[in-house]
TIKENU-798690 format. One record per residue: residue in three letters; x, y, z of N, C-alpha, C, CB in turn. Coordinates in pm, whole numbers, padded with zeros to 5 digits, always signed. Atoms other than C-alpha are relative to their C-alpha. Glycine has a CB too. Example, Ala and Ser with C-alpha at 12.3 -4.5 7.8 and 13.67 -1.06 7.14 Angstrom:
! TIKENU-798690
Ala+00089-00119+00000+01230-00450+00780+00090+00120+00000-00099+00003+00125
Ser-00082-00119-00006+01367-00106+00714-00077+00109+00073+00041+00046-00142
//
This chain:
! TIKENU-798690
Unk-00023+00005-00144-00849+00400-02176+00081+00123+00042+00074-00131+00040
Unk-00077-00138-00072-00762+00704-01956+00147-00031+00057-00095+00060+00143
Unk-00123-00013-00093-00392+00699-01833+00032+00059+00098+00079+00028-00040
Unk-00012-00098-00118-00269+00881-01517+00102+00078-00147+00090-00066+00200
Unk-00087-00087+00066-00038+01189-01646+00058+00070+00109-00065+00088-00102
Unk-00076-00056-00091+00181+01446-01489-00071+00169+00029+00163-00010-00062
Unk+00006-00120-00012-00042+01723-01501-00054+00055+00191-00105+00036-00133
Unk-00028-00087-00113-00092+01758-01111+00105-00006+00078-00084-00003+00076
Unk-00125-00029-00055+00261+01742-01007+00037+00104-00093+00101-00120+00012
Unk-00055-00109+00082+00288+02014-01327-00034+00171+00103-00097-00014-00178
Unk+00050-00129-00055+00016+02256-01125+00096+00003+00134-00180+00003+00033
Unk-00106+00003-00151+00210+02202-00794+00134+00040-00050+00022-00171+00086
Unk-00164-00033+00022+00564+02268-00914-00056+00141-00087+00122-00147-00110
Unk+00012-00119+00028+00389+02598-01098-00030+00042+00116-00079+00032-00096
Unk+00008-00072-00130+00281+02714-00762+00092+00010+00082-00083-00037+00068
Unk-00109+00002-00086+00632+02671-00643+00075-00078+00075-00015+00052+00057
Unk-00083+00101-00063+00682+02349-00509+00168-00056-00121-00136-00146+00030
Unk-00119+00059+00109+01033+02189-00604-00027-00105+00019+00157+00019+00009
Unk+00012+00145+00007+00997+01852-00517-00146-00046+00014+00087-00065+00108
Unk+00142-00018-00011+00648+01708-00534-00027-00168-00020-00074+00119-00125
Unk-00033+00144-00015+00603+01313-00419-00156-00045-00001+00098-00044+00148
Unk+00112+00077-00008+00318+01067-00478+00000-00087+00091-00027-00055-00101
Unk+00019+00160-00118+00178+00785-00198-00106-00011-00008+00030-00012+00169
Unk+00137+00093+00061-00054+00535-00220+00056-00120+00083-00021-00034-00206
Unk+00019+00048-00109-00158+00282+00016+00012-00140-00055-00120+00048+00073
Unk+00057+00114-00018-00225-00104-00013-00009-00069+00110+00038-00063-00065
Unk-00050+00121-00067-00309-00372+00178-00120+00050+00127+00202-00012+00038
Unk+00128+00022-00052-00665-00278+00334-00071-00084+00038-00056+00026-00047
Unk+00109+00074-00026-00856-00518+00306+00015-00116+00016-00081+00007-00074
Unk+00014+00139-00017-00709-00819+00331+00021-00073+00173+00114-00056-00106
Unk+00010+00026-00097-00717-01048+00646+00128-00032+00059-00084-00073+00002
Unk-00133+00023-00031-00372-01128+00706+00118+00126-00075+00024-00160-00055
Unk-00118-00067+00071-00033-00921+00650+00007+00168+00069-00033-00002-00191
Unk+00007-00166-00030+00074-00539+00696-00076+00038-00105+00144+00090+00002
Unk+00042-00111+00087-00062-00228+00540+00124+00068-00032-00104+00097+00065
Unk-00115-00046+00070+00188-00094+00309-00014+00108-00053+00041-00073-00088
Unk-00030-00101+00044+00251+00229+00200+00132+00078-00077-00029+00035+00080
Unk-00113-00073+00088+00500+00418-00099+00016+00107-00034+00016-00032-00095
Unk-00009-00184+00093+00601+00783-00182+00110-00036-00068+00038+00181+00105
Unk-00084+00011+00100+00751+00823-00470+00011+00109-00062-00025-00089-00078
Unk-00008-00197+00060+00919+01178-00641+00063-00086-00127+00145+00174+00110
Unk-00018+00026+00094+00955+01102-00989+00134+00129-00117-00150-00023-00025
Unk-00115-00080+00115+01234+01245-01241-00085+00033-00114+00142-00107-00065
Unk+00092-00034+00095+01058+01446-01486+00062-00040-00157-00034+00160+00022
Unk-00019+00068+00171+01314+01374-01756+00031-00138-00032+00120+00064-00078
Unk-00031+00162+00033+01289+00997-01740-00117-00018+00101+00180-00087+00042
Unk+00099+00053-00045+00965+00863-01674-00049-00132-00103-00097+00114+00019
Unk+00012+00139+00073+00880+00510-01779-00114-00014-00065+00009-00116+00084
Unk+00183-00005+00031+00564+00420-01997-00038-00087+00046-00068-00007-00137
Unk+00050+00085-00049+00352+00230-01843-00059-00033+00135+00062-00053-00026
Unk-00020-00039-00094+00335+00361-01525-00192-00018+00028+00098+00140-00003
Unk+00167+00018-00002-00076+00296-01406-00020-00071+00134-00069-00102-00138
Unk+00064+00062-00148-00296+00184-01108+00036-00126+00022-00157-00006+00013
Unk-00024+00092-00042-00153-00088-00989-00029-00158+00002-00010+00040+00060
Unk+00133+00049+00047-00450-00314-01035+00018-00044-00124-00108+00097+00000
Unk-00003+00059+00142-00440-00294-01423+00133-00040-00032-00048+00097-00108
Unk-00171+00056+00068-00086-00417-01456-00027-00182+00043+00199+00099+00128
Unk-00064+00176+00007+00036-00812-01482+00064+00010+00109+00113-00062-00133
Unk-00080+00055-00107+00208-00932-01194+00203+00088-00065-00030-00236-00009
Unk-00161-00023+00050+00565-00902-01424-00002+00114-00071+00069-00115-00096
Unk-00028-00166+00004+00513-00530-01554-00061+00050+00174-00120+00095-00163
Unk+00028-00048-00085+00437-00470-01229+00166+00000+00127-00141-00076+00027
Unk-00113+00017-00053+00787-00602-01086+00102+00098-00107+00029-00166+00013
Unk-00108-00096+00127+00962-00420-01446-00012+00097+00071-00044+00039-00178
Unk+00065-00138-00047+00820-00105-01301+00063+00036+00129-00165-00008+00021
Unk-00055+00017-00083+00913-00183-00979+00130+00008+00032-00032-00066+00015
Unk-00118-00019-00033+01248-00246-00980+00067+00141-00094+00069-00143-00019
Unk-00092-00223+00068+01326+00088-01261-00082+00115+00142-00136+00107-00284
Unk+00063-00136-00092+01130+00325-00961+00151-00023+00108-00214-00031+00105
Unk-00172+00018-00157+01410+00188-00671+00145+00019-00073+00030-00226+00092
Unk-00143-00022+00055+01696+00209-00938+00038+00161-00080+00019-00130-00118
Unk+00034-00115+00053+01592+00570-01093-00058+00122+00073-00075-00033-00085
Unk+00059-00076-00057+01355+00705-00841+00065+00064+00197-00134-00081-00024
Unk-00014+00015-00178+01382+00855-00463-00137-00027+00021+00055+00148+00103
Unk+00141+00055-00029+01119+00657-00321+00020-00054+00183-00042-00157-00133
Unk+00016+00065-00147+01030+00495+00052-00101-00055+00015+00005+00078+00110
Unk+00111+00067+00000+00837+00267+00127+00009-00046+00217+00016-00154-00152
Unk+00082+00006-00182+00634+00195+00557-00073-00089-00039-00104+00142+00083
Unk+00114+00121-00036+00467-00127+00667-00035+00071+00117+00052-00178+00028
Unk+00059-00017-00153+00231-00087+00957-00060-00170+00040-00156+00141+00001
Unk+00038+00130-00035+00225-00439+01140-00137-00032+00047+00083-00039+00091
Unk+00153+00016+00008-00155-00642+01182+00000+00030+00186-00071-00192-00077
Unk+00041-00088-00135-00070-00536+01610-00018+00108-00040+00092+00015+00115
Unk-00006-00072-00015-00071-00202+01556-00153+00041-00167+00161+00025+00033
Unk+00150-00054+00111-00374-00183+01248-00122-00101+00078+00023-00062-00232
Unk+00133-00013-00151-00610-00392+01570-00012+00103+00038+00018-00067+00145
Unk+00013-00137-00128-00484-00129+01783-00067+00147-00084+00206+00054+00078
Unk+00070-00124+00108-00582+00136+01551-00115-00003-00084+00085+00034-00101
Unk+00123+00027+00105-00830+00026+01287+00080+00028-00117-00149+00102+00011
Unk-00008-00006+00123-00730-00010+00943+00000+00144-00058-00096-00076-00044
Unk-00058-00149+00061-00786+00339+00836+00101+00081+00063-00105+00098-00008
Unk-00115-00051-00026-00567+00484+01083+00103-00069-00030+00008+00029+00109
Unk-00106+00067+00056-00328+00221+01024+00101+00037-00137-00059-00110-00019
Unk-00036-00008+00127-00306+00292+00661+00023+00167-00023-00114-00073-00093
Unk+00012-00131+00021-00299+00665+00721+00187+00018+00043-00143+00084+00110
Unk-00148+00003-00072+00037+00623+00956+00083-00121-00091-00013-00050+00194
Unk-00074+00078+00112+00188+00367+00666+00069+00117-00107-00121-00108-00088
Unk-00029-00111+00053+00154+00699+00484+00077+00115+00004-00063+00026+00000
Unk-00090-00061-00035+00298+00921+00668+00146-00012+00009-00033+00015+00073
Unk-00166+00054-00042+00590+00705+00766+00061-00023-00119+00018-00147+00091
Unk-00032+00047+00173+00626+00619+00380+00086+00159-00045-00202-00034-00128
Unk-00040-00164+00064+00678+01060+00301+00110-00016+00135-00160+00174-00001
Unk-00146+00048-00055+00914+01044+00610+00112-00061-00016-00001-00042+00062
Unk-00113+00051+00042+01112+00847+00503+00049+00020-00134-00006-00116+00022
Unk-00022-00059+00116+01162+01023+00184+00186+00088+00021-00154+00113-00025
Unk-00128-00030-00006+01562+01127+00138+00009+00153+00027+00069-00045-00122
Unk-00007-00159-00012+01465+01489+00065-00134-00004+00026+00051+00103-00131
Unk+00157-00004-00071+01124+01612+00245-00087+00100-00123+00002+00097+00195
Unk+00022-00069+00117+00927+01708-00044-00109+00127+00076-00070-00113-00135
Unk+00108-00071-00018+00740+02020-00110-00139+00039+00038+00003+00011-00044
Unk+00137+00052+00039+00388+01864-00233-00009-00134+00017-00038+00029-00136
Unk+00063+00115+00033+00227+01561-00154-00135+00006-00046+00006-00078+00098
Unk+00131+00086+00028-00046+01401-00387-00053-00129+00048-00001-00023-00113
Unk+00076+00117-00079-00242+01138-00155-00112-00025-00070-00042+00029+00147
Unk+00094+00051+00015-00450+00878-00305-00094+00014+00051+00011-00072+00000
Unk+00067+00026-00083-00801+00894-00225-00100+00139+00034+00088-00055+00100
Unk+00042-00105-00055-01001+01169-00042+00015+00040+00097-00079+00010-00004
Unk-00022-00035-00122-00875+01208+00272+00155+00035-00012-00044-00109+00102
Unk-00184-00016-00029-00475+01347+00352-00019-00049+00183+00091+00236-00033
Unk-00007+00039-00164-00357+01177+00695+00054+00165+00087+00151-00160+00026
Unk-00007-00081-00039-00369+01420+00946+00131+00041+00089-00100-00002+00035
Unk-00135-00017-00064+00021+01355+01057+00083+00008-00105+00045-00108+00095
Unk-00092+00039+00120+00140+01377+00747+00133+00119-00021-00107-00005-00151
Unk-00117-00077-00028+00361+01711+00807+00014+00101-00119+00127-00095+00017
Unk-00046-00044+00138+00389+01838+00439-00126+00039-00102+00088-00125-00065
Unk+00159-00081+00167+00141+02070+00152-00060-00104+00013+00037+00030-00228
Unk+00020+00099+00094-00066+01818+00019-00169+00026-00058+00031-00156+00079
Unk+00128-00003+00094-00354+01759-00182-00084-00152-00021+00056+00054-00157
Unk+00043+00145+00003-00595+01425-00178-00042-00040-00186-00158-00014+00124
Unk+00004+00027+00155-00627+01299-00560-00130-00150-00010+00203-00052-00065
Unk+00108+00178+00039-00946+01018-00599+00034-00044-00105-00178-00003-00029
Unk-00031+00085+00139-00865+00794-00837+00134+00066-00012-00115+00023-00151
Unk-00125-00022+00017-00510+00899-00762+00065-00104-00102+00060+00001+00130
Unk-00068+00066+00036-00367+00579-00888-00038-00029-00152+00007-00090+00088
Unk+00079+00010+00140-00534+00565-01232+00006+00145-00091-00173-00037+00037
Unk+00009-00146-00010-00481+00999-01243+00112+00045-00040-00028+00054+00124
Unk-00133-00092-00062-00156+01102-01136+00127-00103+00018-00041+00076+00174
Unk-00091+00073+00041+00172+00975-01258+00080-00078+00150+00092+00099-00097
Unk-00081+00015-00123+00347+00979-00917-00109-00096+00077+00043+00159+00084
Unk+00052+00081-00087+00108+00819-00730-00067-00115-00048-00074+00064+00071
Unk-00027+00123+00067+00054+00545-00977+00152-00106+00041+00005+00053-00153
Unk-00106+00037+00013+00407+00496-00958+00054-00080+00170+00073+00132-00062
Unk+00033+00037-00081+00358+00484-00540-00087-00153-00016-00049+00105+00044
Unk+00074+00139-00013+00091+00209-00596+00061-00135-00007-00093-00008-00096
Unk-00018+00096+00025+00290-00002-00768+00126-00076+00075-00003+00014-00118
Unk-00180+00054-00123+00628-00019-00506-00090-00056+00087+00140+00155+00110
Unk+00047+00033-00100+00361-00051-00265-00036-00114+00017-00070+00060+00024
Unk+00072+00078+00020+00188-00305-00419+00082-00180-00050-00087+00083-00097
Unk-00166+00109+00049+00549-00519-00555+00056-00045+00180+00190+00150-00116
Unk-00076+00070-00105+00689-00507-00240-00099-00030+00145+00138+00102+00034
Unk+00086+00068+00000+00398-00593-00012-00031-00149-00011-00037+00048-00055
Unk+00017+00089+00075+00346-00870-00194+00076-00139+00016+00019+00057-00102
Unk-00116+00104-00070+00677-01015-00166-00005+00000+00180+00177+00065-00055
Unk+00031+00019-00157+00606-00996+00226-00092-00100-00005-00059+00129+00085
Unk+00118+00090-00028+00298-01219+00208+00065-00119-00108-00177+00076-00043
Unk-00080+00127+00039+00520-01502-00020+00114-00059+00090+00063+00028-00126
Unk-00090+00055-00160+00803-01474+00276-00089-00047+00066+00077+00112+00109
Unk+00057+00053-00099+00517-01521+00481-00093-00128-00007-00058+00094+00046
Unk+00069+00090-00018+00310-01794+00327+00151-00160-00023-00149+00029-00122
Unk-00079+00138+00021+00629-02025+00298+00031-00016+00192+00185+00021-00135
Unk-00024+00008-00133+00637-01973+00710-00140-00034+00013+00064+00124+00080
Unk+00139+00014+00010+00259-02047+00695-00049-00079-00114-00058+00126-00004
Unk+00049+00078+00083+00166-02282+00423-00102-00060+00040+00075-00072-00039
Unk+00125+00058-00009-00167-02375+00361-00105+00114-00001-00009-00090+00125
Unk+00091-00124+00043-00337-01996+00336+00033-00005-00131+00027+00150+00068
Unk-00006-00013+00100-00236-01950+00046+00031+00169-00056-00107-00069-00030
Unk-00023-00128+00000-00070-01598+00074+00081+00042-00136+00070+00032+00129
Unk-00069-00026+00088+00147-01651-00215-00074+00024-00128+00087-00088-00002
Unk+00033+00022+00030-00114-01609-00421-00140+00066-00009+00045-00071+00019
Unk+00074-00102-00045-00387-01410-00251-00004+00105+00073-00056-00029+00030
Unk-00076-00118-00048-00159-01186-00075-00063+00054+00117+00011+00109-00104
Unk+00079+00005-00148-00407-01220+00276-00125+00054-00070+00067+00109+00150
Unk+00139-00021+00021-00708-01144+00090-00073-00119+00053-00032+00025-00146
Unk+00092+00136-00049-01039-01362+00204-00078-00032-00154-00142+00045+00156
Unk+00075+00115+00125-01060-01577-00084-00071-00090+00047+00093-00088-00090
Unk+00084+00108-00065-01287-01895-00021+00097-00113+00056-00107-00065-00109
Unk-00110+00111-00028-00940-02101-00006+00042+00068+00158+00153-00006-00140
Unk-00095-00068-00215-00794-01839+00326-00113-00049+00058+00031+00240+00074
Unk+00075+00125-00119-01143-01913+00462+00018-00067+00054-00061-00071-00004
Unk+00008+00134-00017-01173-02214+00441+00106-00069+00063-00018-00052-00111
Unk-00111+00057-00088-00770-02275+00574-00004+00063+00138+00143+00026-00063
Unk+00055-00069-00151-00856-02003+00891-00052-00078+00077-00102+00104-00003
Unk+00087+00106-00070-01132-02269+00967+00069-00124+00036-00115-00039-00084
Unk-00046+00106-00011-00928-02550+00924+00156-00008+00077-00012-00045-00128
Unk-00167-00052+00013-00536-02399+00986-00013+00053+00182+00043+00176-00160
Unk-00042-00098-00100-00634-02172+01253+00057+00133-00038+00091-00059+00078
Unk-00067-00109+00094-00557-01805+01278+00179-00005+00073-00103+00191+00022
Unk-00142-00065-00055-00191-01691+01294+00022+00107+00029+00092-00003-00063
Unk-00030-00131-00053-00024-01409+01424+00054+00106-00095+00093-00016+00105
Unk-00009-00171+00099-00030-01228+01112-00117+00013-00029+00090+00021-00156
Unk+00081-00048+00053-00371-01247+01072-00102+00115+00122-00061-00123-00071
Unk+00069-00137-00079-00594-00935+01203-00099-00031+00070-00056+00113-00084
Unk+00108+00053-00044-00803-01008+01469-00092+00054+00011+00006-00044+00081
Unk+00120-00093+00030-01018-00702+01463-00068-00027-00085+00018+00115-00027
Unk+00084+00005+00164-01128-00813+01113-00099-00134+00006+00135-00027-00161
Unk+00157+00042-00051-01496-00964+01137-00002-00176-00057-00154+00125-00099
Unk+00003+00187-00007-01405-01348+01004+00133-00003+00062-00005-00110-00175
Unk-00092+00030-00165-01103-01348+01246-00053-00009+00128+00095+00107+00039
Unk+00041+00003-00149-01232-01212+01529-00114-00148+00011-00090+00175+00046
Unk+00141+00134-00009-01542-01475+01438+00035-00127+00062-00058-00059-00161
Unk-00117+00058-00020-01298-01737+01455+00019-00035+00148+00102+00084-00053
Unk-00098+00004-00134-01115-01657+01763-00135-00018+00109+00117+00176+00031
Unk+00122+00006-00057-01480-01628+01953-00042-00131-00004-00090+00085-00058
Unk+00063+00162-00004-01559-01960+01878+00065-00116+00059-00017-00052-00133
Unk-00129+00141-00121-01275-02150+02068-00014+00013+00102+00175-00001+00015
Unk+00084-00002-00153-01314-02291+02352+00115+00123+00049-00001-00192+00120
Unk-00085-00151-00068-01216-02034+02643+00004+00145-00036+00137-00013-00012
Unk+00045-00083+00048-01292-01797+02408-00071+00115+00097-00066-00059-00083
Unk+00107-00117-00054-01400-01416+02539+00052+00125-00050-00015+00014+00170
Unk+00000-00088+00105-01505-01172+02302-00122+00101+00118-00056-00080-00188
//
C-alpha cells in the first residue's frame, strides 16, 4: 500500500517557501451538518507514523492522530454552516471552509497543497491542487484527519439534540436509517435543503412551494 510522504512540501520549501500548509475538506456529501475544512503546517522533525487519508484509518487512530496534530502542530480548522452551503452550493461552500481554514492559520504560510483538482479561488496564498492529496501528501493527510475528527464530533453534539437520525454514527450521510428518519422525523434545521432528498421532502408538505 502507497503511503502519502513529504515529498511535495520537500519541492515547495526547495523553491523557497518557508512554511508550507496542507487542507483538506470534508463533509460534502452528506445531508445534514457543516462542511468542514483543516490546514495543517507540519513540523518536519516530528512527524507521526501513521498519518493517511482519513478514510483508511479506525475511528480511534483517527482521534490518536488527532489530538498529537492540535498538541504539536499549527493547524485551523472552518465550518461553513448548511444556510450558507444552500446559499452557495456545496462546492463553493467547501471552497470558502478552505479558505477560512488557511486564514486562520497563526502564521500565513508560504505554500498551500489543496486536496483535489481545483485551488479555491479566494484562497490568497501560492498553492498547488494535489488529487489524491489525502492518500499523497503528508500535510494534507494530516488536514483530512482534524477535519474529519472534529467534524464528526459536531454531528454527535448534534444527534444527541436530534435523536433518531442517527448522526452519531453516520455523521449526516444518507444511509437508509437518515432516510428513512427524514421521512418519518422530518427535516431539521441542520439538514440541507438544496440537497435532492431534502428538498424532495420539504416539496411534499402540505403548503409546500418548490
Amino acid at each position: 500500500m502507497t503511503l502519502p510522504d513529504y515529498s511535495f512540501e520537500t519541492l515547495a520549501l526547495a523553491r523557497g517557501a518557508r512554511l508550507v500548509a496542507g487542507v483538506d475538506e470534508v463533509g460534502r456529501g452528506p445531508l445534514a451538518g457543516p462542511v468542514t475544512a483543516a490546514a495543517v503546517v507540519l513540523d518536519t522533525a516530528s512527524i507521526p507514523d501513521g498519518l493517511n487519508d482519513s478514510k483508511k484509518l479506525t475511528p480511534a487512530r483517527r482521534e490518536v492522530l488527532a489530538g498529537w496534530i492540535m498538541a504539536h502542530c499549527q493547524w485551523s480548522v472552518a465550518h461553513v454552516a448548511v444556510g450558507d452551503i444552500d446559499r452557495l452550493n456545496i462546492y463553493h461552500a467547501a471552497h470558502l471552509a478552505m479558505c477560512r481554514a488557511v486564514a486562520g492559520l497563526r502564521r500565513a504560510p508560504c505554500h498551500v497543497l489543496v486536496d483535489g483538482n481545483r485551488i479555491p479561488a479566494d484562497l490568497g496564498r501560492p498553492a498547488e491542487a494535489v488529487v489524491g492529496g489525502d492518500g499523497r501528501c503528508l500535510s494534507i493527510a494530516a488536514a483530512s484527519i482534524l477535519a474529519k475528527v472534529l467534524r464528526d464530533r459536531i454531528m454527535v453534539d448534534l444527534a444527541q439534540q436530534h435523536p433518531g437520525y442517527g448522526w452519531e454514527a453516520n455523521a449526516g450521510y444518507a444511509t437508509p436509517a437518515h432516510r428513512r428518519a427524514l421521512l418519518d422525523l422530518g427535516v431539521t434545521p441542520h439538514h440541507r435543503r438544496s440537497f435532492a432528498p431534502v428538498h424532495n421532502i420539504l416539496c411534499k408538505a402540505p403548503s409546500a412551494s418548490c
